[in-house]
mmCIF file of the N, C-alpha and C atoms, coordinates in Angstrom:
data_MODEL
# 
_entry.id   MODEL 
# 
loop_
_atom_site.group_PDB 
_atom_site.id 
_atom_site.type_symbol 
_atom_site.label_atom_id 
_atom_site.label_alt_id 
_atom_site.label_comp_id 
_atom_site.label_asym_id 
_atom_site.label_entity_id 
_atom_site.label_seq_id 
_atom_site.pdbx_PDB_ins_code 
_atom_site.Cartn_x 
_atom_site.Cartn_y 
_atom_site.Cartn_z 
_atom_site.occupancy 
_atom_site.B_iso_or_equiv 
_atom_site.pdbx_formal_charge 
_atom_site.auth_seq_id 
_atom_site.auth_comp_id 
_atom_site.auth_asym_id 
_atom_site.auth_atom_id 
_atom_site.pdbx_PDB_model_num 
ATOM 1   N N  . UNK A 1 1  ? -17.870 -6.930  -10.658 1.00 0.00 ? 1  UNK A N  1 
ATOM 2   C CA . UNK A 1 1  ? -19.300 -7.229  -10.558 1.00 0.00 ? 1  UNK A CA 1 
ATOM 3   C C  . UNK A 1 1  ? -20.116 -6.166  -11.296 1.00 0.00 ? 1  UNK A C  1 
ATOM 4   N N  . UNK A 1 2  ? -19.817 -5.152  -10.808 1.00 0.00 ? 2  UNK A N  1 
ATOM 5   C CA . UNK A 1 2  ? -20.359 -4.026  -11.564 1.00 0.00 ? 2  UNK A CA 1 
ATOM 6   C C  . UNK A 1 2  ? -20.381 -4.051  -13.416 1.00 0.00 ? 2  UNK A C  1 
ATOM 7   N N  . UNK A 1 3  ? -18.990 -4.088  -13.571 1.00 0.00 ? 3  UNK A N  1 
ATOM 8   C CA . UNK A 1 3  ? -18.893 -4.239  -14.573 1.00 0.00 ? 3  UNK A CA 1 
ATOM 9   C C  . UNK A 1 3  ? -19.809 -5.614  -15.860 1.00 0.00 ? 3  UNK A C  1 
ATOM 10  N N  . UNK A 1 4  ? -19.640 -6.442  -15.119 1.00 0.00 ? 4  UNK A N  1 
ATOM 11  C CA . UNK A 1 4  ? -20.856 -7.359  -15.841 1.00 0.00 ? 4  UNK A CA 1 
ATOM 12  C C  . UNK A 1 4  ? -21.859 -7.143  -15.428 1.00 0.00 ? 4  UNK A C  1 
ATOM 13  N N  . UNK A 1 5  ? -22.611 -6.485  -14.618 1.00 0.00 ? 5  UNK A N  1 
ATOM 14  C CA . UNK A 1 5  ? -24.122 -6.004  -14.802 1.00 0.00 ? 5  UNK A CA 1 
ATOM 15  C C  . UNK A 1 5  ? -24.150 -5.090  -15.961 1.00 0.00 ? 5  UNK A C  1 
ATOM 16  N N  . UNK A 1 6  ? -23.039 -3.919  -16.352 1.00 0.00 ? 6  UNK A N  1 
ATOM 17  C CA . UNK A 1 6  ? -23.023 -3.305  -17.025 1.00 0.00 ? 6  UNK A CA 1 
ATOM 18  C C  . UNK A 1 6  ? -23.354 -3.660  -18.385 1.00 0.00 ? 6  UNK A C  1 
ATOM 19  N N  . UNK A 1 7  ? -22.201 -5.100  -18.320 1.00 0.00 ? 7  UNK A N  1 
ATOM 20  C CA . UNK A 1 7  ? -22.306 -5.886  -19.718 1.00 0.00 ? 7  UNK A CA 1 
ATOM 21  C C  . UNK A 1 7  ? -23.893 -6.149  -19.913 1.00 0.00 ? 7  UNK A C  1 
ATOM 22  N N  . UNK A 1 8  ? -24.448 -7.062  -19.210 1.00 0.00 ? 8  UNK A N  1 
ATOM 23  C CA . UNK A 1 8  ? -25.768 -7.552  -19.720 1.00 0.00 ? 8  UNK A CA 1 
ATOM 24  C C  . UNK A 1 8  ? -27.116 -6.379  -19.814 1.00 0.00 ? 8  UNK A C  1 
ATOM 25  N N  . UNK A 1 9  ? -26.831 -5.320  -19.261 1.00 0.00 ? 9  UNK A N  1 
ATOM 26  C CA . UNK A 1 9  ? -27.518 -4.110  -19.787 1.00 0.00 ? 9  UNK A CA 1 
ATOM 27  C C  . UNK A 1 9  ? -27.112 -3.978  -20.794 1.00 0.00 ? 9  UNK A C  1 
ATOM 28  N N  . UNK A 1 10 ? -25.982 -3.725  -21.011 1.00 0.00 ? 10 UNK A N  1 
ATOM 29  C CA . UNK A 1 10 ? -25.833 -3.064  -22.373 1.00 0.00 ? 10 UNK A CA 1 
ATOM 30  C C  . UNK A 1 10 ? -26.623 -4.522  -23.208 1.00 0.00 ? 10 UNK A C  1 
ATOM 31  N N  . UNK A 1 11 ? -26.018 -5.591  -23.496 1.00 0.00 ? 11 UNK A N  1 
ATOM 32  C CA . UNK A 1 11 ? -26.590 -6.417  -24.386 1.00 0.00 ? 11 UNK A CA 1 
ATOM 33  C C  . UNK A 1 11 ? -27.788 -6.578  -24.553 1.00 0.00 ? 11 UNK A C  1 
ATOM 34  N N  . UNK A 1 12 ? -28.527 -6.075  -23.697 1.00 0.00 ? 12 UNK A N  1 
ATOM 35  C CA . UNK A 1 12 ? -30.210 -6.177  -23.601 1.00 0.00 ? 12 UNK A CA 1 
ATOM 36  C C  . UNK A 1 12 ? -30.505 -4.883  -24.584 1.00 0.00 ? 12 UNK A C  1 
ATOM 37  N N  . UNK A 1 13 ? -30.017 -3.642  -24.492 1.00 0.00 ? 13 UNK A N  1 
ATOM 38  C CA . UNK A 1 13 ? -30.115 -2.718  -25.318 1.00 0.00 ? 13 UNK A CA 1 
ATOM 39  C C  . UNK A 1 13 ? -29.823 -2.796  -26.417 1.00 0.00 ? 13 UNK A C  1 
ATOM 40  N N  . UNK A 1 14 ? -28.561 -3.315  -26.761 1.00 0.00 ? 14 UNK A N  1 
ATOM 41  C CA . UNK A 1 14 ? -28.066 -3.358  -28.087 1.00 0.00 ? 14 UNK A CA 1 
ATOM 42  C C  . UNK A 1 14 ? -29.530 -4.605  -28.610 1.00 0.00 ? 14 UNK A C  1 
ATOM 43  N N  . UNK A 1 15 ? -29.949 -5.557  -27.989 1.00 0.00 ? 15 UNK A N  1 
ATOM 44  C CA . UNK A 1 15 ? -31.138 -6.709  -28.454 1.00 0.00 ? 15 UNK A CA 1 
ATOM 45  C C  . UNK A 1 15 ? -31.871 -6.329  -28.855 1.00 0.00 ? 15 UNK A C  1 
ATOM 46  N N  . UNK A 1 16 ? -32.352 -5.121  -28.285 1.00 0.00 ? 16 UNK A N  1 
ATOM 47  C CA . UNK A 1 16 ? -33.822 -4.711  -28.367 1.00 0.00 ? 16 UNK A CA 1 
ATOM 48  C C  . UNK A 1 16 ? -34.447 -5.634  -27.741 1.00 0.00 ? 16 UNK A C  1 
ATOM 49  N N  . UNK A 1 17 ? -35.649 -6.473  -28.037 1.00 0.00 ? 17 UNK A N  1 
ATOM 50  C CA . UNK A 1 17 ? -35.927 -7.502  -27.338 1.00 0.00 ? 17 UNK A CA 1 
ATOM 51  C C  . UNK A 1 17 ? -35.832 -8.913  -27.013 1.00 0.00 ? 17 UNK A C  1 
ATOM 52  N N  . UNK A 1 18 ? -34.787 -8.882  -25.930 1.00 0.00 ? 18 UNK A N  1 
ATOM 53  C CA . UNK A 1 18 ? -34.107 -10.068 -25.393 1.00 0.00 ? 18 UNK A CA 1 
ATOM 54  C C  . UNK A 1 18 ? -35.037 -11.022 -25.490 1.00 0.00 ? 18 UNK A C  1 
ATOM 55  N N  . UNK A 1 19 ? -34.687 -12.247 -25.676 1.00 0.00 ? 19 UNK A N  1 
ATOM 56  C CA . UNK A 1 19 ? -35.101 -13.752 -25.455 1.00 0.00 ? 19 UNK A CA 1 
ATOM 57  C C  . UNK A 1 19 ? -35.727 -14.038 -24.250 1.00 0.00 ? 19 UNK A C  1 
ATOM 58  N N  . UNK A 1 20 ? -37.069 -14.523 -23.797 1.00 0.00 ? 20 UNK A N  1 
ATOM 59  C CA . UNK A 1 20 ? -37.232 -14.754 -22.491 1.00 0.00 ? 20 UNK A CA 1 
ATOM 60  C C  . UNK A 1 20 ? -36.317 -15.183 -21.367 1.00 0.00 ? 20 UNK A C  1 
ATOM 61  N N  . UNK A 1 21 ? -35.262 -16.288 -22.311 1.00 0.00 ? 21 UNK A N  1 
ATOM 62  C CA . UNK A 1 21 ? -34.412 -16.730 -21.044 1.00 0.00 ? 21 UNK A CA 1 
ATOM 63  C C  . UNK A 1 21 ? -33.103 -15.187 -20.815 1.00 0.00 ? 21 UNK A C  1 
ATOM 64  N N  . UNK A 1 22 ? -32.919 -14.634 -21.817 1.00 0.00 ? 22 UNK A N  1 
ATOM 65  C CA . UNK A 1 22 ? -32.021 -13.400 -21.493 1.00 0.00 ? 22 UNK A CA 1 
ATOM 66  C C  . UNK A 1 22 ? -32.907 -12.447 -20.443 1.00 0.00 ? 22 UNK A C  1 
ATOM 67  N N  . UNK A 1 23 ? -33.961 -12.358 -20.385 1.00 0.00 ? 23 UNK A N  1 
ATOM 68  C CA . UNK A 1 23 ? -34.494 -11.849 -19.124 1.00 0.00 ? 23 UNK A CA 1 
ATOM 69  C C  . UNK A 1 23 ? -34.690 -11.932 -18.122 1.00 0.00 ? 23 UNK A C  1 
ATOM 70  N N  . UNK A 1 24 ? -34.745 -13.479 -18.148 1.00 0.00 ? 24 UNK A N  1 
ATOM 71  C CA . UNK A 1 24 ? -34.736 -14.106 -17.062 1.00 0.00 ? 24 UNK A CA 1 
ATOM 72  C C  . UNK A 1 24 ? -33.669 -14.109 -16.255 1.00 0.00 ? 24 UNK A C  1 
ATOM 73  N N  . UNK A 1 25 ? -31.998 -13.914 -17.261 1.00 0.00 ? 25 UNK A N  1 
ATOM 74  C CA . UNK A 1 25 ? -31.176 -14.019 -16.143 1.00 0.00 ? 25 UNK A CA 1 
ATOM 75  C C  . UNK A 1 25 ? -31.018 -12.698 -16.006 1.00 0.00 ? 25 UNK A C  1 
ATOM 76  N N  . UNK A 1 26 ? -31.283 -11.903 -16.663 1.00 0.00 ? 26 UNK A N  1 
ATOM 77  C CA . UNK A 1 26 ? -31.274 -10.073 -16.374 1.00 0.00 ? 26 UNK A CA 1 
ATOM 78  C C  . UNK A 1 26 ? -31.842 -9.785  -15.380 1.00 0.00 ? 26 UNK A C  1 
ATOM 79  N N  . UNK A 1 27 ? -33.001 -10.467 -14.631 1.00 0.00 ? 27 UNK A N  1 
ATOM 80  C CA . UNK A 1 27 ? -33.990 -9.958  -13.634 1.00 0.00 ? 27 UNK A CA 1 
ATOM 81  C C  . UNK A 1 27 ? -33.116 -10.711 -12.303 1.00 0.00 ? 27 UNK A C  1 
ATOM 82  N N  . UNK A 1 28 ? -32.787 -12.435 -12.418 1.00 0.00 ? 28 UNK A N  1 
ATOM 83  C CA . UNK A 1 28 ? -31.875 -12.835 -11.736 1.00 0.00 ? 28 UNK A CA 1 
ATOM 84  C C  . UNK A 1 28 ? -30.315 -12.341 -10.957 1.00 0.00 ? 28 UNK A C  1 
ATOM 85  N N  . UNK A 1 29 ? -29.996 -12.080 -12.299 1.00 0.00 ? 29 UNK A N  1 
ATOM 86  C CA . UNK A 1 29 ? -28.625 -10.980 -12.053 1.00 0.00 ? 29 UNK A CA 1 
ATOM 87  C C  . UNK A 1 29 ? -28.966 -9.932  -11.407 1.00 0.00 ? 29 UNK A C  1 
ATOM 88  N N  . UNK A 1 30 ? -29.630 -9.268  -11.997 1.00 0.00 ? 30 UNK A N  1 
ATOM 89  C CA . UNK A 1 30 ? -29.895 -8.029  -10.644 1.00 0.00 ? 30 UNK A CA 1 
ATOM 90  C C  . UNK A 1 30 ? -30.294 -7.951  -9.496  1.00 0.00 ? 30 UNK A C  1 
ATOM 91  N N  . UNK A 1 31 ? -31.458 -9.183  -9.692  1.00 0.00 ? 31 UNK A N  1 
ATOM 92  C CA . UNK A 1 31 ? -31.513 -10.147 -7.823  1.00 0.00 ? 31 UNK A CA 1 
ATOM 93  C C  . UNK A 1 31 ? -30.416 -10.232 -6.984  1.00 0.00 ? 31 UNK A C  1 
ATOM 94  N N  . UNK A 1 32 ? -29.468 -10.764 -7.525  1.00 0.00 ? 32 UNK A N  1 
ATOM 95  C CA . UNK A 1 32 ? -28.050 -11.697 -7.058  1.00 0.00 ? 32 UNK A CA 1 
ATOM 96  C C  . UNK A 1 32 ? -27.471 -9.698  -6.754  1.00 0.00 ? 32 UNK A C  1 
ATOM 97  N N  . UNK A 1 33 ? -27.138 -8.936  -7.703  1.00 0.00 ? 33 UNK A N  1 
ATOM 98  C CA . UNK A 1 33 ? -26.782 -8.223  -7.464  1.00 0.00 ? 33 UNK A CA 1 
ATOM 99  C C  . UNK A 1 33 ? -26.574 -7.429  -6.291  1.00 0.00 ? 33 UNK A C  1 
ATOM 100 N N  . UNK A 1 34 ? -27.862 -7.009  -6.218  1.00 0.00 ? 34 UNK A N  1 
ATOM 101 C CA . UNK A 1 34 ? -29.122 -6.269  -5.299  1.00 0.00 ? 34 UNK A CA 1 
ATOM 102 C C  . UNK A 1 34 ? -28.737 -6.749  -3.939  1.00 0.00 ? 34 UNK A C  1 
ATOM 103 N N  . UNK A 1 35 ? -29.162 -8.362  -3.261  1.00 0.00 ? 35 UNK A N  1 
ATOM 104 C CA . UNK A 1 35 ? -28.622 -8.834  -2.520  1.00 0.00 ? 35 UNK A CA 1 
ATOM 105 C C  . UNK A 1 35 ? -26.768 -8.989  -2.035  1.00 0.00 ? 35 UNK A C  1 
ATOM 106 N N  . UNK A 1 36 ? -26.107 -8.843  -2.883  1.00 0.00 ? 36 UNK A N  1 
ATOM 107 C CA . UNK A 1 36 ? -24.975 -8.485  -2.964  1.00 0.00 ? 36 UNK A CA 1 
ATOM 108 C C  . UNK A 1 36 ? -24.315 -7.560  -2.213  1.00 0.00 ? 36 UNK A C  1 
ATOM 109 N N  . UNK A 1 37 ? -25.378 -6.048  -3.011  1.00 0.00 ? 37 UNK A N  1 
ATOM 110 C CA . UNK A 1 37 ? -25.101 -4.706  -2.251  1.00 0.00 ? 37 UNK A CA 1 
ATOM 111 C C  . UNK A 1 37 ? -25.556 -4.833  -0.739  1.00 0.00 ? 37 UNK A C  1 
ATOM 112 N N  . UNK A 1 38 ? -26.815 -5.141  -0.575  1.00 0.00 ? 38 UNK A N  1 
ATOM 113 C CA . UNK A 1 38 ? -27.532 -5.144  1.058   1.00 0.00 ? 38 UNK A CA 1 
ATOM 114 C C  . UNK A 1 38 ? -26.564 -5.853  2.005   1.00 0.00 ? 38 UNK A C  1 
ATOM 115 N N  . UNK A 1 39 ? -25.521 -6.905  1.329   1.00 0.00 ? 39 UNK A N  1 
ATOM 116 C CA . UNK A 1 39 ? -25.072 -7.800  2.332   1.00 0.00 ? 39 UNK A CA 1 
ATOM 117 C C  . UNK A 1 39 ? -24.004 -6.932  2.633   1.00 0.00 ? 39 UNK A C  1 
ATOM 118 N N  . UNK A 1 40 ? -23.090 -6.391  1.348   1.00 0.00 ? 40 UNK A N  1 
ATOM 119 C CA . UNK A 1 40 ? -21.744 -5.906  1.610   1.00 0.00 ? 40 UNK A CA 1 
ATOM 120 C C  . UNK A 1 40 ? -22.072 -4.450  2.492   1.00 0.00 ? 40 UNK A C  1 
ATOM 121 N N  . UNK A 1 41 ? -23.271 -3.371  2.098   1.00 0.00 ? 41 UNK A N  1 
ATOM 122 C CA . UNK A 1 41 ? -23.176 -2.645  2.687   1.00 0.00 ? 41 UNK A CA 1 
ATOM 123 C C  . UNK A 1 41 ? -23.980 -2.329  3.840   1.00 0.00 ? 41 UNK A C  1 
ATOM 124 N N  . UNK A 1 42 ? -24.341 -3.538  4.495   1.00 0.00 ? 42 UNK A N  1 
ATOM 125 C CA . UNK A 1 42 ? -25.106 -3.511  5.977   1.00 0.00 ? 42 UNK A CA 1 
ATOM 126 C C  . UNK A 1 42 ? -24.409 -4.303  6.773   1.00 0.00 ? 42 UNK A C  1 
# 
């Protein structure tokens, strides 16, 4: 999991400026993420 958050950071960097929909799932993904962590570590 980690590791593909990693990925789509990096690809956003290497973009410079991502495509609206590449942000969209960048902000998503880290949603999903985020919730992820709170569930596994509470």
């Amino acid at each position: 999991m980690q590791d593909h958050l990693r990925q789509l950071i990096d690809r956003r960097a290497y973009s410079g400026r991502g495509s609206p929909r590449d942000f969209l799932f960048g902000v998503l993904g880290l949603g999903f993420f985020m919730l992820m962590w709170v569930i596994g570590t509470g």
